[in-house]
N, C-alpha and C positions, 0 to 999 in steps of 0.2 A: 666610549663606543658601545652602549647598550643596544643590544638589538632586539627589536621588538617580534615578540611571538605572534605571529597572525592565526586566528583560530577565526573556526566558522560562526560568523554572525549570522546567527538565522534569527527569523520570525517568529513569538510562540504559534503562528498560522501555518508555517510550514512545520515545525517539529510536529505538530498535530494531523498534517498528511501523512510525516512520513510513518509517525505511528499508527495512522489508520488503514493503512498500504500494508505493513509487516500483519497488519491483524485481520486482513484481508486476507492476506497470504497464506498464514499460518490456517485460518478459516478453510479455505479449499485444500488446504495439503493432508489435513485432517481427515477431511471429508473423504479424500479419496487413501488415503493408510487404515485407517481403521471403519470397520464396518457401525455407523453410527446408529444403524436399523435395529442391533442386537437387542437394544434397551428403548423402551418403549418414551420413556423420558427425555431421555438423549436425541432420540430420532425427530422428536417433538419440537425440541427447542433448536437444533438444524434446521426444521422445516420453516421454523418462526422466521427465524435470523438469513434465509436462504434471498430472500427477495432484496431484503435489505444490502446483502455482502455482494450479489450481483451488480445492481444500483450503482453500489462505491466500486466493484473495480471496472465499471467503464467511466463513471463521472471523474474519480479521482483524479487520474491519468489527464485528462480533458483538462480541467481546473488547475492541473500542476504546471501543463504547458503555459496556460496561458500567464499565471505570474511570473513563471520563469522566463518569459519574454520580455515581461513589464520589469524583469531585475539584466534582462540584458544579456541573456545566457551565461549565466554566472555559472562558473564550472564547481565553488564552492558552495550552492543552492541546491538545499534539500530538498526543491522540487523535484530535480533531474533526478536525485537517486527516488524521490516516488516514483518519478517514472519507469524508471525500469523496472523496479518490481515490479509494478504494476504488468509491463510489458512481458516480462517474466512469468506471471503469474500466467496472464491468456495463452502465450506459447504453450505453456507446461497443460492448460487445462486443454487446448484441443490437442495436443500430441499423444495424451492420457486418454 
């Protein structure tokens, strides 16, 4: 009576949002804890990277629904947790 360990079958296409969601995240939590203007470098490479990190956290979010549909709302799909960060993330940005 061997009972089998069911672990998360993900996609390397989802592991890749969900790391691009947390990097997302951690992008805007940054931006707004520490004053990134102080250093003329730092504020530089913020400014590069700003269009880009906007971009990703509304398209992510978008794109995660929709495989997560096409997998059937699978409650074990690393979509759903992009999404909520992702969700997470806009709450936190206009309450700030």
């Amino acid at each position: 009576m061997a009972q089998e360990v069911t672990t998360f079958k993900n996609s390397s296409l989802s592991k890749i949002f969900f790391v691009l969601s947390i990097i997302v995240f951690a992008y805007w939590s940054v931006g707004q804890i520490i004053n990134v203007y102080r250093f003329a470098v730092v504020g530089a490479i913020y400014e590069i990277l700003w269009l880009f990190m906007l971009l990703m956290l509304f398209v992510l979010p978008i794109m995660a629904l929709i495989f997560l549909i096409k997998e059937k709302f699978s409650f074990r799909s690393l979509y759903l947790y992009t999404i909520i960060i992702a969700v997470i993330n806009i709450l936190l940005m206009i309450s700030i």
